[in-house]
ZAKEMAR-75726 format. One record per atom (N, C-alpha, C): x, y, z; residue in three letters. Coordinates in steps of 0.1 Angstrom, whole numbers, plus 5000, padded with zeros to 4 digits. Layout:
BEGIN
XYZala...
END
This chain:
BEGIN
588634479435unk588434439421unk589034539412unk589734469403unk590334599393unk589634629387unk589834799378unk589134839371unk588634749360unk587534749352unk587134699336unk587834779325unk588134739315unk587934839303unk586634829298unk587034969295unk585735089289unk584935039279unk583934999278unk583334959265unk583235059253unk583235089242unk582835149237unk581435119226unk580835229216unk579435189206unk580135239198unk579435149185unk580235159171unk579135299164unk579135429171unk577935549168unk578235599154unk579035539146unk579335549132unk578035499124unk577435399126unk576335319121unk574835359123unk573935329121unk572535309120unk572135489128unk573135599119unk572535709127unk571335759127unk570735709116unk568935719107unk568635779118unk568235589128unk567235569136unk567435689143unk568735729151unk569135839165unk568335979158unk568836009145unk568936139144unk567036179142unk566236059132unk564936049133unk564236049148unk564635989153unk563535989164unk563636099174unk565536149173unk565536289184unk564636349180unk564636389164unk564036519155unk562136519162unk561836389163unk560336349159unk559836419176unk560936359185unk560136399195unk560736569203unk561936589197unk562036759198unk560536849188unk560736809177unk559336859170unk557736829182unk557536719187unk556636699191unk556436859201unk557336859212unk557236939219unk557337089215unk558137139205unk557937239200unk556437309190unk556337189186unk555137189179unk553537259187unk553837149204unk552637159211unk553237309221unk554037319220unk554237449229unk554937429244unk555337299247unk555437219262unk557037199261unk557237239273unk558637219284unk559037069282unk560137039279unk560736909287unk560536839300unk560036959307unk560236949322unk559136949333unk559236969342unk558236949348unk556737029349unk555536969346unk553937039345unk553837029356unk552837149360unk551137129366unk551236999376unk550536879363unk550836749366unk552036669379unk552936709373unk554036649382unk554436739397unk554236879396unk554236919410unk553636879417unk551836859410unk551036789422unk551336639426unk551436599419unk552236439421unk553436439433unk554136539427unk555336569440unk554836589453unk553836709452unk553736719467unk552436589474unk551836539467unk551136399474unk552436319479unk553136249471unk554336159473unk554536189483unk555636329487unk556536389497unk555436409510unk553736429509unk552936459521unk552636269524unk552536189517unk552436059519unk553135979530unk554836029525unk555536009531unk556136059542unk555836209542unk556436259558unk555136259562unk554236269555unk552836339564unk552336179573unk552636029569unk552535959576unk553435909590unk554736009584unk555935979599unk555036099610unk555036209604unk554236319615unk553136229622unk552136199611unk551336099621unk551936039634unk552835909627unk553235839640unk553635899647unk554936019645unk555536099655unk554336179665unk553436199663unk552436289669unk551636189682unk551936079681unk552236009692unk550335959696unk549536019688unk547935999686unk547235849684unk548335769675unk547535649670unk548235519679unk547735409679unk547935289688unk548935229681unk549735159689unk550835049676unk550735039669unk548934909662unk548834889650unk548235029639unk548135139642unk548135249637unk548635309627unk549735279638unk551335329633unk552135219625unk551635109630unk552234999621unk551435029607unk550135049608unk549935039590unk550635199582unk551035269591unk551135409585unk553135349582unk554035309586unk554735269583unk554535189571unk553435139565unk553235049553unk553135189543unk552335289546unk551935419542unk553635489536unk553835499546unk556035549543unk556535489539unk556335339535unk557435229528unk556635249510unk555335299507unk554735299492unk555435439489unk554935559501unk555535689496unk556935719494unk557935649501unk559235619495unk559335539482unk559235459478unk559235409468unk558735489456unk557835599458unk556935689453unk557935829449unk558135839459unk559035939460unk560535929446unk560935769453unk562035789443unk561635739429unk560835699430unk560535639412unk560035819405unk559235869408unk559036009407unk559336149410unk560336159420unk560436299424unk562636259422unk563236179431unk564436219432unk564836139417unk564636029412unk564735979396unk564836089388unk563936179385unk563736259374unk564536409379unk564536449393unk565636499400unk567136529393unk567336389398unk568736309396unk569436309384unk568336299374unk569036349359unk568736459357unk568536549363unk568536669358unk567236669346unk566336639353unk564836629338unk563836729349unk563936659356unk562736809364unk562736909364unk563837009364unk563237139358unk564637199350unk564437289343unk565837319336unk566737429345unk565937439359unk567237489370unk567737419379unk568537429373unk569637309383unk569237329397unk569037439406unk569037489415unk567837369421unk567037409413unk565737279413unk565737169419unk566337109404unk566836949404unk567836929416unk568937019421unk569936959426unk569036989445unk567937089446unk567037049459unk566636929459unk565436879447unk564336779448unk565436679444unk566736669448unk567636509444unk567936499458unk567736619463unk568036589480unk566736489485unk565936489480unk565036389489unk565536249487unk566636209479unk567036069478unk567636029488unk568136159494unk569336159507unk568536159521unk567636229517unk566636239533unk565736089535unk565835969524unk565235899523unk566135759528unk567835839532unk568435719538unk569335699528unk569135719512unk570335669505unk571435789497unk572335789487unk572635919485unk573035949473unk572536049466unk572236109455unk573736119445unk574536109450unk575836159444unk576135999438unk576435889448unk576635779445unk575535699434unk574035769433unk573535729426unk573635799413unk573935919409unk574235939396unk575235869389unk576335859396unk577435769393unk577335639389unk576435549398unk576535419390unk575235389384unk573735479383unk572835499381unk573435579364unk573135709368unk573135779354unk573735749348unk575535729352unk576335699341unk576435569336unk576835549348unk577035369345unk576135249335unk575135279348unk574435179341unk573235269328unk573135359329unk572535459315unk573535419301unk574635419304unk575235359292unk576035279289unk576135149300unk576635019295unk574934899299unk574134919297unk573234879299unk572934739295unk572534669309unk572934489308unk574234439300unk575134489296unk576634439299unk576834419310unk577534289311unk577934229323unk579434289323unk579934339338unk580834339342unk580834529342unk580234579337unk579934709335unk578634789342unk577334709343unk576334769348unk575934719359unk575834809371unk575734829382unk574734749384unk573834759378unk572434729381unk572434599379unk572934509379unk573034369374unk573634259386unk574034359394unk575034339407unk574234309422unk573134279421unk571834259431unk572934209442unk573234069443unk574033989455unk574333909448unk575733829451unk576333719447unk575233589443unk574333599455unk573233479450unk572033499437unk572533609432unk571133649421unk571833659410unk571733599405unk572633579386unk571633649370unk571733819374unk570733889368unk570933879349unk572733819350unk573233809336unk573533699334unk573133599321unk573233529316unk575233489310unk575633579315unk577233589314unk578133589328unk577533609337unk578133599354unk578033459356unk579233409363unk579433319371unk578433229375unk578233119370unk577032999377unk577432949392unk576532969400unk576732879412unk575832829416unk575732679424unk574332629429unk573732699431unk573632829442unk572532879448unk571332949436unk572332939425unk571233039418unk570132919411unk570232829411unk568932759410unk567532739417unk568032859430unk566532839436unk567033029436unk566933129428unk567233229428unk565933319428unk565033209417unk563833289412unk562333309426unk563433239435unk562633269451unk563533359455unk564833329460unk565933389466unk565833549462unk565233579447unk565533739445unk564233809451unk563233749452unk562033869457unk562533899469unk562833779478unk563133799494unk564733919488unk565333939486unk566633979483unk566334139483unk565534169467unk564734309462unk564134359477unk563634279485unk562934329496unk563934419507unk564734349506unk566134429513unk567234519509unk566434599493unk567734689490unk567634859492unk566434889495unk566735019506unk567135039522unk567034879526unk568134819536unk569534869535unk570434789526unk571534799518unk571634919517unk571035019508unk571235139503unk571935209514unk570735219529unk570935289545unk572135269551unk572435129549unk573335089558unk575135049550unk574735019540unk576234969535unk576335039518unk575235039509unk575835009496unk576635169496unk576135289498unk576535399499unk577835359501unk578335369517unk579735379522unk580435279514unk580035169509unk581335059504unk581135149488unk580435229481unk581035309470unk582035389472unk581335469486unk582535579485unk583635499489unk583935409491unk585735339499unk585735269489unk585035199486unk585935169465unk586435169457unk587435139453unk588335269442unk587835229430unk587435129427unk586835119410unk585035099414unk584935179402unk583135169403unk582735149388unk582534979384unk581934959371unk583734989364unk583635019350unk584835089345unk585235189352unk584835279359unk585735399361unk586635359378unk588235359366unk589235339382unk589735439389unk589735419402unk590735559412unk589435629410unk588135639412unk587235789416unk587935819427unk588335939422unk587936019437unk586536109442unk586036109451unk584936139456unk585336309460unk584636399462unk584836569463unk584836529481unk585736639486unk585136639503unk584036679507unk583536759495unk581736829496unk580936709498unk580836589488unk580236469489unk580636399501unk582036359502unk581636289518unk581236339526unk581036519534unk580336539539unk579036589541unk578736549528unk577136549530unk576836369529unk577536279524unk576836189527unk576636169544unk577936229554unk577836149567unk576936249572unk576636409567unk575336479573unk574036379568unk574136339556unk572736309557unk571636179562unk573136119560unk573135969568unk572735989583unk573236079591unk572936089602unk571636159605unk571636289599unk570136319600unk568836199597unk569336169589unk568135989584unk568135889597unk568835879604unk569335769610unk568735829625unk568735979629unk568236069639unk566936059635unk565836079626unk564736109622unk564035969624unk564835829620unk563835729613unk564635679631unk565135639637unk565535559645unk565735669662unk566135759660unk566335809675unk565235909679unk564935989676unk563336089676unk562135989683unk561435859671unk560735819676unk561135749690unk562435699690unk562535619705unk562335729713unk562535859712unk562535939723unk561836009725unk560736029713unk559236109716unk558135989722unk557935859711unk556835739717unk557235659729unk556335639736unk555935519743unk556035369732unk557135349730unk557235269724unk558735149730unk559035019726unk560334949728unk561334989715unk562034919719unk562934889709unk562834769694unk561934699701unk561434609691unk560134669682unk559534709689unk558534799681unk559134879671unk560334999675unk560535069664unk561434989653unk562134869655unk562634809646unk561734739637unk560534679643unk559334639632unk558934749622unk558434879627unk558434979620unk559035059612unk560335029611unk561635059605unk561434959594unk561834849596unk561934769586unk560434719579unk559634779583unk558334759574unk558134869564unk558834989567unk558935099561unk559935049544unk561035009554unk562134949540unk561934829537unk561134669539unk560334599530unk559934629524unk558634739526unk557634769515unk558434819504unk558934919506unk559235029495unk561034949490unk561234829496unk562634749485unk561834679478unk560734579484unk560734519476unk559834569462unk558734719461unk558434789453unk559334829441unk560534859445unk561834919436unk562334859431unk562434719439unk563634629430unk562734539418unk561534539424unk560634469411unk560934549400unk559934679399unk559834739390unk561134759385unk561934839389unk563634809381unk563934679375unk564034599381unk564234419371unk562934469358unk562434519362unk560634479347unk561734509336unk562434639338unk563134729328unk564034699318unk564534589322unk565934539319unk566234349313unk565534299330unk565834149326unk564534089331unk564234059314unk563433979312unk563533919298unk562833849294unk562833769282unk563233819266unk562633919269unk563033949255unk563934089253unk564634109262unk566034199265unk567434139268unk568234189253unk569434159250unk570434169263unk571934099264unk572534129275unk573834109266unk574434199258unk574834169246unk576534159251unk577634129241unk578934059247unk579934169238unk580634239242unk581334349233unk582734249228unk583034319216unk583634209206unk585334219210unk586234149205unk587334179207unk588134299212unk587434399204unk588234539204unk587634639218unk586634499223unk585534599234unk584434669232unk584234669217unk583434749213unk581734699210unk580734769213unk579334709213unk579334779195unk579334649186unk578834669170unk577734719168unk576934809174unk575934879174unk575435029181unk575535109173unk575035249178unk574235229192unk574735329197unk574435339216unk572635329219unk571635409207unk570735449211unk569735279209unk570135209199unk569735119194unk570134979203unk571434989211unk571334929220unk570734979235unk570335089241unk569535079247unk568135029242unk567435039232unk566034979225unk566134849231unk567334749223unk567034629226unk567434529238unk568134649246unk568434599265unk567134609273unk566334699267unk565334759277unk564034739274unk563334719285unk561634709283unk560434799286unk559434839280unk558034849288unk557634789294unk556534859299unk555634769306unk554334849308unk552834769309unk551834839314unk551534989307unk552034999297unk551835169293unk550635249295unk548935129296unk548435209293unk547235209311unk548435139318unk547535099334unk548135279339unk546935389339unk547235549341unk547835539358unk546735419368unk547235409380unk548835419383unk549435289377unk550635229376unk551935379374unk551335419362unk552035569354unk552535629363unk551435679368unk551235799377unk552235779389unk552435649396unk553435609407unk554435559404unk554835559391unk556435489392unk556735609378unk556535689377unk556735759368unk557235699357unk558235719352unk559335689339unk559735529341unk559335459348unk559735319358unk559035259344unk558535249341unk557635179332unk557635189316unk558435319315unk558735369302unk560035399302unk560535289303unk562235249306unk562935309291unk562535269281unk562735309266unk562935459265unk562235469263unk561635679262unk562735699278unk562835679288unk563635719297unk565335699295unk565635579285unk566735599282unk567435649276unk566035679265unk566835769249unk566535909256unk565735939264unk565736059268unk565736099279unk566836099291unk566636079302unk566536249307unk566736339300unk566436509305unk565336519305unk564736439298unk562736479297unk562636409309unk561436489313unk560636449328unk559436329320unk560136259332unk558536159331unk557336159330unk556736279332unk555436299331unk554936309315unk556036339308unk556036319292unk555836239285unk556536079291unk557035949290unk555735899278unk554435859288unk553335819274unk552835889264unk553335979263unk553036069250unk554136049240unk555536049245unk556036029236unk556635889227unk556135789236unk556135649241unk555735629225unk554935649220unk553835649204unk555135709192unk555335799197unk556435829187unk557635759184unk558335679199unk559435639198unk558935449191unk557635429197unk557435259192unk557735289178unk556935449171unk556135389158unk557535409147unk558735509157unk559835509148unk560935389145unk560535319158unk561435209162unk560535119147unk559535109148unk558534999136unk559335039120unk559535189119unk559735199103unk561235149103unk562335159112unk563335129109unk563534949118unk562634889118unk562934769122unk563634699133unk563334819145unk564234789158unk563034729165unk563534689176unk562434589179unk562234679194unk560734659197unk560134819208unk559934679222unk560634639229unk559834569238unk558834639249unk557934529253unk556834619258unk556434469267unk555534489276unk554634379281unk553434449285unk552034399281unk550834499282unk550734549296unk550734459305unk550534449316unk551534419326unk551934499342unk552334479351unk552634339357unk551634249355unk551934039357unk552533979350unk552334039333unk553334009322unk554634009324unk555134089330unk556534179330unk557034079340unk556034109353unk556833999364unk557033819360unk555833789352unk555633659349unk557433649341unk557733759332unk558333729321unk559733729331unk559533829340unk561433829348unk561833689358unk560433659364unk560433529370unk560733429361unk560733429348unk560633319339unk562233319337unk562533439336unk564433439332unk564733409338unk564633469356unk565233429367unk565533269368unk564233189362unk564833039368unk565733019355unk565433089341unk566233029332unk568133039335unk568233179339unk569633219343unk570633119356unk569233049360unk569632999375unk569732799366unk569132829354unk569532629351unk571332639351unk571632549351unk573032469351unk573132449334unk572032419327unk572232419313unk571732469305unk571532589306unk570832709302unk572132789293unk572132809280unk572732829271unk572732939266unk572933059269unk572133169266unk573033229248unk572133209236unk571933269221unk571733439224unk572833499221unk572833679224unk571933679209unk570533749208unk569533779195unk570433839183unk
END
């Protein structure tokens, strides 16, 4: 596929709203005396996630519990991966968890120990899709499978009329993907989104094929060779690990983006999005659930998609505090704050687009 051209934002305009709301929530933090970066709070979060997750493979590995044992502790490693990355390698990854790199560029390693890899995801993650966000033809994230039509601007095909089933079963399989294919077909790609000819560093290819292998030694050859177990057994186990925690990920990521009342806007002649960058992430992106503390707590910043875009160096553990600042600034200058109160809202609302994006005469009005 050949490269795209580059979109550009028209950041000449509406700089009120940018320069207001940086000010409101740098003030906030200087005001209260608090880091950008990671509390208290979020270490201990870190190490539950990271003991959830290895501490239920040690289980199995320890060879103590009966199949169905191990089978539910596999359901245990498929939440604390999902856990892991919505909270520890996410906030990693942008460089928000602590202001030493040395830090962030450790705790991004657990994206890699989790089977997928950290380099390829800043690339179409941070950059990409952080700043062409729901443009089609530009944001990675919009790119699920040929059978899931997440933009109201991609290609119609029958199948996507029965899509709004086709995508749960789909989401369930994308830490599948990640392990086995989406990685390697980035790095052999020569265009990713707009950017043509990457070249990848030889440092990155060889740590993706170290880490790939160590993941692939850990999750698949160790237990065949420590348990009393088949071959069918450990593939049940494997893949109950990566159901749980795809189909976890891919939900919550869709809440953020595509649903009902988030733009998927069309850049004009010149390429250009007629709207300041910050004001178009506002109206691509959604909340959700702000004030369910459970929910917060395990998807971190997943749910304060807003506040995570305008500010992606702040650590999530920030996110509902400053969540109040960014609605009430978005209210005085008339940007519109999407939100859905609740976690069934958000899915009711993406299930609702999904069939809409999937009609044959579904007309999509950009707001």
């Amino acid at each position: 596929m050949g490269a795209v051209q580059r979109v550009t934002f028209n950041n000449r305009i509406s700089r009120e709203f940018s320069q207001t709301v940086k000010k409101r929530v740098d003030d906030y933090f200087t005001e209260n005396g608090l880091s950008k970066h990671a509390n208290g709070q979020m270490v201990l979060k870190t190490v539950v996630l990271l003991t959830l997750y290895f501490g239920s493979y040690a289980l199995i590995i320890s060879g103590q519990f009966s199949l169905n044992g191990m089978w539910l502790l596999t359901f245990l490693m498929g939440i604390g991966m999902a856990g892991i990355g919505f909270s520890v390698s996410h906030d990693a990854l942008h460089g928000a968890y602590s202001s030493n790199n040395a830090v962030n560029r450790a705790l991004g390693f657990t994206f890699d120990l989790l089977g997928a890899n950290g380099y390829i995801w800043k690339i179409t993650h941070n950059i990409v899709h952080h700043t062409y966000t729901n443009i089609h033809g530009h944001d990675e994230d919009l790119e699920v499978a040929e059978f899931i039509r997440l933009s109201p601007h991609s290609e119609y095909k029958a199948v996507h009329r029965v899509q709004h089933i086709l995508a749960f079963i789909a989401y369930s399989f994308a830490t599948l993907f990640w392990v086995f294919i989406k990685d390697y077909r980035y790095f052999l790609q020569p265009n990713i989104g707009p950017y043509e000819n990457k070249n990848h560093p030889a440092s990155e290819w060889a740590i993706l094929i170290f880490t790939k292998l160590l993941y692939y030694a850990y999750m698949l050859v160790i237990p065949m060779l420590l348990l009393e177990i088949t071959w069918v057994h450990l593939l049940i186990g494997f893949a109950t690990v990566h159901l749980t925690a795809g189909l976890i990920l891919g939900i919550i990521f869709q809440l953020a983006h595509v649903v009902e009342e988030t733009d998927h806007p069309v850049p004009n002649e010149e390429n250009m999005i007629d709207e300041h960058w910050m004001i178009h992430e506002m109206v691509t992106t959604n909340n959700f659930a702000r004030e369910n503390k459970a929910l917060c707590w395990y998807v971190g910043g997943l749910n304060f998609q807003i506040e995570h875009h305008l500010f992606p160096k702040v650590c999530s553990i920030h996110y509902p505090a400053i969540s109040h600042i960014v609605e009430k600034t978005a209210d005085e200058f008339g940007i519109p704050y999407n939100q859905h109160k609740t976690f069934f809202q958000a899915v009711a609302s993406h299930y609702r687009t999904l069939k809409k994006f999937g009609d044959p005469e579904f007309v999509y009005a950009e707001a």
